[in-house]
N, C-alpha and C positions, 0 to 999 in steps of 0.2 A: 428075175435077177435073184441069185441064190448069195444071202449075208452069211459070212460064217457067225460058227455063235458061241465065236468067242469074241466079239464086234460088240463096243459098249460104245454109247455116245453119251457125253456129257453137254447138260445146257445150260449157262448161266442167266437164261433169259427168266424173266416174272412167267409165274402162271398164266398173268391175266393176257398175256401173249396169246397162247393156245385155247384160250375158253372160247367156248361158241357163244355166240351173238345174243343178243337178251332178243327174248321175242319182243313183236310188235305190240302196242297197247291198242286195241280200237277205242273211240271217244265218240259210246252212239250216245251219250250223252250229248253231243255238242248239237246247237241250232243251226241249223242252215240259214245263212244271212239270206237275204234277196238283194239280187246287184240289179241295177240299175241297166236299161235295155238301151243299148244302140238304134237309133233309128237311121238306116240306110236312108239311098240317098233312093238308092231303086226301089228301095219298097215306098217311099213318100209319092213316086212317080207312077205308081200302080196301083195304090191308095186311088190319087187322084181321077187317072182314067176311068177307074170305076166308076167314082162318084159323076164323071163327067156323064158314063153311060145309062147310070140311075136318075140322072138328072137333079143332082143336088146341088148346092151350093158352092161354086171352087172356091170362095175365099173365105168358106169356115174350114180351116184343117180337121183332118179326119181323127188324128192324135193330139192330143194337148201338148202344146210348146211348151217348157219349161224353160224360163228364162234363170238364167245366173244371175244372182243379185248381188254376188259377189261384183260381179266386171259393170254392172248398172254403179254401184257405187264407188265405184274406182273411178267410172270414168264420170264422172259427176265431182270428185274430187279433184280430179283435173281442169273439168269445166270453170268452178271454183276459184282456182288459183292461177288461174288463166285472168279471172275476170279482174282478182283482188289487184294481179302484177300492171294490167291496163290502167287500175286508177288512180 
């Protein structure tokens, strides 16, 4: 496309309109947390078979349960005021 040049454009816009983008910062400073692992339901079932075929124990789990001690004591606080509301 051919502008003549005598073609003037006016812009009332701010500069910071037309600036280009601030680059990205990397942060190799930062620590890689460790999350926490899902145990599937199929990997607990192939766990097991294993141990069935090694002949180990089925009722020691292969991975340690981690119980919530949160919902242990919720529901003990329930228990609780269950017993106080009976008496």
């Amino acid at each position: 496309m051919k502008v003549p040049k005598s073609f003037k454009s006016i812009s009332n816009a701010k500069p910071s309109v037309y600036k280009y983008p601030e680059m990205l910062k990397s942060d190799d400073n930062k620590k890689k947390e460790k999350v926490t692992v899902a145990v599937l339901s199929t990997t607990s079932k192939a766990q097991a078979r294993k141990n069935r075929k090694e002949g180990k124990n089925p009722d020691e789990p292969a991975t340690p349960v981690v119980k919530d001690t949160e919902m242990a004591d919720e529901t003990d606080k329930k228990e609780d005021d269950e017993e106080a509301k009976k008496e």
